[in-house]
N, C-alpha and C positions, 0 to 999 in steps of 0.2 A: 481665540482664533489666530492669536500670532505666533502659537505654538504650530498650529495646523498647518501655516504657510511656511513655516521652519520648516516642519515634516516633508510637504511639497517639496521644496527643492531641496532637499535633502535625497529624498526618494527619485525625484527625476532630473533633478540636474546637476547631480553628483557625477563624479566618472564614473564608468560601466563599472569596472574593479573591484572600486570601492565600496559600490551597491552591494556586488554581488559577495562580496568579504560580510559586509556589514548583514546580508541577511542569512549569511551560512552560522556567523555567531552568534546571532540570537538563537537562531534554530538550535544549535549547539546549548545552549543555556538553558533554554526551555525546555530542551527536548532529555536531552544528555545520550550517553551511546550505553545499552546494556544488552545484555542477550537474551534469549526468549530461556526463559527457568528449563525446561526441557530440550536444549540445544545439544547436551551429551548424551542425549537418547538416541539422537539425527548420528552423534559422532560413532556411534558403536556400528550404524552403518554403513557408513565412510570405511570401516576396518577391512567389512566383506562384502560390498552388493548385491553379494550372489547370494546371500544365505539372510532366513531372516533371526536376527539375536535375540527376539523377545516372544518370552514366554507369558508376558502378561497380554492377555489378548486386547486388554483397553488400549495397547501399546501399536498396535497392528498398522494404526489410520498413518501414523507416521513412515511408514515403510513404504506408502505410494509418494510420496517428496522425494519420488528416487531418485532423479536427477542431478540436483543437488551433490547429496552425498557420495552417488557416480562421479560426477567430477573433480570432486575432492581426495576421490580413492585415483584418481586416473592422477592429479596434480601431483602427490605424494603429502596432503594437506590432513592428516592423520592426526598431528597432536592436539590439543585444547586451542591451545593460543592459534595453530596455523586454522587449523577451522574454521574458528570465530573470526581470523581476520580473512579468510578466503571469503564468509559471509558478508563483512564489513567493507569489503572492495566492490560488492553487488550492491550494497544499499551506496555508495559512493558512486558509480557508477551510473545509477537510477538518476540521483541527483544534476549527476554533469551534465547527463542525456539530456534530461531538460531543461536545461539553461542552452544547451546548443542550441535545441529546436526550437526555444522562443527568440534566441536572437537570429536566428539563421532566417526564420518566415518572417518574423515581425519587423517593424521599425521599432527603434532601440526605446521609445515609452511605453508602446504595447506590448514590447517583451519583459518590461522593468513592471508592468499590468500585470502579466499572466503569472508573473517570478512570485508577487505578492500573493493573488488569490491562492496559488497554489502552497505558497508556506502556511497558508493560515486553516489550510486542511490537512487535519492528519494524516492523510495518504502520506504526505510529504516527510515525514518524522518518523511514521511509525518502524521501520525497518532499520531506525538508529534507534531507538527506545527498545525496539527486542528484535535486534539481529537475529536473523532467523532464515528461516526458508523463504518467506516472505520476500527477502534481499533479492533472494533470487529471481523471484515470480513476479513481480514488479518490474526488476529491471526487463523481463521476457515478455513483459504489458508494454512498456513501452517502444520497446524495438520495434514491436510490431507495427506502432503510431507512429515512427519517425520515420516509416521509411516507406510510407503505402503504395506508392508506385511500383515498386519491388515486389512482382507475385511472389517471387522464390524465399522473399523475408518474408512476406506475410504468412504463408503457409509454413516454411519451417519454424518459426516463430511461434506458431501455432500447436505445431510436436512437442517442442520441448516445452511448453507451457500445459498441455496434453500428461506430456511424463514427469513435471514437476508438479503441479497441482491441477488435477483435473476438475473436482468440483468448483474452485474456485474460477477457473479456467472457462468453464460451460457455463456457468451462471453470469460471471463477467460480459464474456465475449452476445453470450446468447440474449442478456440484457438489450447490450447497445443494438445486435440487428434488431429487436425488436421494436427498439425504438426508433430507429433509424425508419424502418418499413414503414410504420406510422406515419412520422414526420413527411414523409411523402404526401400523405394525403392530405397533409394541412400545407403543404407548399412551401413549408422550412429549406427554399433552397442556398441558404449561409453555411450548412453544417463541412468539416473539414474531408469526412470520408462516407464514401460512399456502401451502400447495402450489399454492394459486389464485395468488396473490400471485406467487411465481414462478415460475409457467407464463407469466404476462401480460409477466413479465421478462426473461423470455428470447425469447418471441416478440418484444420490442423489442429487443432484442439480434443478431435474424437479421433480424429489420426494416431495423435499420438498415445490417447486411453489404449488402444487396442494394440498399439507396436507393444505398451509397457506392457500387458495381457499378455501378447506373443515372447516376450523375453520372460516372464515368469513364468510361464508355462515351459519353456525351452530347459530354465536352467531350474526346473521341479521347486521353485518357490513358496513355500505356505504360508499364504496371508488369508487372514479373513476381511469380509467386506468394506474395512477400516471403518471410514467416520460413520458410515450406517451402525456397521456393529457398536460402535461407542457410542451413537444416538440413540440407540434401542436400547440401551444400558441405564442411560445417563437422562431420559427425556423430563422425566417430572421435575428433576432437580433442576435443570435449564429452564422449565415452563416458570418453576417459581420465581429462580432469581429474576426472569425479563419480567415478572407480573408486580413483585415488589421493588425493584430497580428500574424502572421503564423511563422515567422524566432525565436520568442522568444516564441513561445508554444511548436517550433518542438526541440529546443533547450533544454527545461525544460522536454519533454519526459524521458530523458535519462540524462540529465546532463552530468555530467564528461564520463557518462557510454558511451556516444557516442567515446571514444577513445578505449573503448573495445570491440565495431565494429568494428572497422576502424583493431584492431587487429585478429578478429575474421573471418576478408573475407580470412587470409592466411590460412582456412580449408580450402577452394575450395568448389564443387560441393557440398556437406555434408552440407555446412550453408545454404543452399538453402531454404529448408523449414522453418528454424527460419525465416529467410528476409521474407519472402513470407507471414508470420505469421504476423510477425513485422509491414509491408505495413497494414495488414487489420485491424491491430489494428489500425493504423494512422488516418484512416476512422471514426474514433469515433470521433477527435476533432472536426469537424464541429457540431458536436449536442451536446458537451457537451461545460456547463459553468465556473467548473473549469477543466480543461485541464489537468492538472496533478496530480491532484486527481485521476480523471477518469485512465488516460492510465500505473499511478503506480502502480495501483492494479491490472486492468484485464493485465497487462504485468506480473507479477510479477511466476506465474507459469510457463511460458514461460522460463523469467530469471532464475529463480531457476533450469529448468531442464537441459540447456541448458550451462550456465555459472556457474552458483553459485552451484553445487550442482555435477557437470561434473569433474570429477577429471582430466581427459585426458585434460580439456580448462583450469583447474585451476593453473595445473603443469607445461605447454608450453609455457605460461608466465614466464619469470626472475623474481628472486627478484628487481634488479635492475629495473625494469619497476614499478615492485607493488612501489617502492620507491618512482620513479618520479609521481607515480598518486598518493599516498597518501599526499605529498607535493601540489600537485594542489589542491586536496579535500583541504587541511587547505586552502591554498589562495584563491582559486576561492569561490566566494560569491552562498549563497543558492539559484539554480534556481528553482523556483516554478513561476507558475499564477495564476488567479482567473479570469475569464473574460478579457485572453489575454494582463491582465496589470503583472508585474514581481511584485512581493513582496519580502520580506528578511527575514533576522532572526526576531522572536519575541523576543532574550532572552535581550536587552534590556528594552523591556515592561514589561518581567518577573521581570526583578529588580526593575525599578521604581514602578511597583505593590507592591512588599515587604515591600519595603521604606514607601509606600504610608500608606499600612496596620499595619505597627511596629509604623512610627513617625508622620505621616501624612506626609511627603515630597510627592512634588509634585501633580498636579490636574489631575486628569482621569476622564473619562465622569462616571455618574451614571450608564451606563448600559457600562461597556466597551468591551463589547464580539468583536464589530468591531474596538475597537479602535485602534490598530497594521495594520488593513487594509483599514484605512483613507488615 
């Protein structure tokens, strides 16, 4: 226990700084920075927006991420490296956002609360582990949460989260009013936003499916249905990895975050709709390939409203617990999947890249975007 009281004030009665350095480096460690193996597919893009480059139609689902690579062709963010870090500066950016917004609402141990729960969920890392589009559509998630009073964020927030990832987008968004409506009838009046809030969020979210529609159509775009067409292709082989991979996909869902379930059933009747929420979210692993990619994200509004953002859940927690799970987060190894197999940190990869690029140490394959998930 005298380690645990160490932890304690280590954890809250450190200076802010220092916290908040101390938990960017672990995440750093645990997590490492790599890009999604398919990031130069995104880049070919970035070259034309207008035109679609792929002739393999499993390839298609990637060309509604328009956004993105819109803005990267608008920056002049065209080469590899400027890509990857125009991506790198959105998952960076995700991060800041929410460290503003917990100390800006909370008092500075509630926000050093929500700073924890939230590292110790993959949402938090996954878009440094595979830079991606993701970067982007997270940080478009969270905008939307920091700034709710703002109809004109909330709904434009909504378009470009619409034209960067729309399925991710409607299920996310469509998740939380659903739960939010619910929560109504059980009398959840603690939650951070209200059901108006996202109504107006989602209508920017099919706002913006339909401008992308109207701008593909305008400039004679050929895409097919994307990740439908790729699900119709690819279903059995998805049904089988969630049927033989299920205990370590359901596991990587939540990570550590699953012990603040297990804390979160003592509201009673009132957590009904998050669960209820949570189940229909689980319903996506069978059709998606990476698993916790997927359920980080469209979970992540859900979490946020609920846990991370909930002063009432943040505060009925002890220090002493935040302690014991931040102790877990350093020891327990990064759970993530890709196709139901577990992977780890990449920041060893990160290093021998360095080494590689400073002295030549060490051999890396020429194209090493998969090389971490060999």
């Amino acid at each position: 226990m005298k380690v645990v009281r160490f932890i304690e004030r280590v954890v809250f009665e450190s200076q802010t700084w220092k916290f908040i350095l101390l938990i960017l480096a672990i995440t750093l460690i645990r997590t490492g920075i790599w890009q999604i193996p398919n990031l130069e597919l995104s880049l070919q893009i970035a070259q034309d927006p207008f035109n679609n480059p792929f002739t393999d139609n499993d390839a298609h689902y990637l060309f509604w991420n328009w956004l993105g690579p819109f803005l990267a062709w608008l920056v002049g963010a065209k080469s590899k490296a400027a890509f990857f870090l125009f991506h790198l500066a959105f998952s960076a950016a995700f991060s800041l956002l929410f460290i503003r917004i917990v100390f800006t609402r909370f008092s500075n141990q509630t926000a050093r609360s929500a700073l924890i729960l939230f590292s110790v969920l993959p949402v938090s890392a996954t878009a440094y582990f595979w830079v991606s589009t993701d970067s982007l559509t997270l940080f478009l998630i969270l905008l939307a949460l920091a700034f709710p009073e703002y109809a004109l964020v909330t709904f434009l927030s909504g378009v470009a989260l619409g034209m960067q990832h729309f399925e991710q987008g409607f299920v996310a968004v469509g998740g939380l009013l659903f739960a939010q409506i619910l929560s109504r009838r059980y009398q959840d009046t603690t939650l951070p936003y209200s059901p108006k809030f996202a109504i107006l969020w989602f209508i920017g979210v099919v706002a913006g499916k339909l401008l992308l529609l109207g701008l593909f159509n305008y400039f004679s775009i050929e895409v097919n249905s994307g990740r439908l067409y790729f699900l119709s292709q690819h279903f059995r082989l998805l049904l089988k990895v969630s049927f033989f991979y299920l205990h370590i996909i359901a596991w990587s869902v939540l990570g550590l975050g699953w012990l603040a379930v297990l804390r979160y059933v003592d509201w009673g009747r009132k957590t009904i709709p998050f669960f209820l929420t949570l189940l229909g979210f689980c319903f996506l692993i069978p059709i998606s390939a990476d698993q916790t990619r997927v359920l980080a994200v469209v979970t992540f509004p859900l979490l946020a409203t609920y846990w991370l953002f909930n002063r009432d859940f943040l505060e009925k927690i002890t220090r002493t617990e935040y302690a014991f799970l931040f102790i877990l987060w350093v020891l327990v190894p990064w759970a993530w999947t890709w196709g139901g197999v577990p992977k780890w940190s990449v920041f060893p990869h990160d290093i021998a890249y360095l080494l590689h690029e400073l002295f030549g140490w060490f051999r890396i394959p020429s194209d090493p975007s998969e090389w971490p998930f060999d």
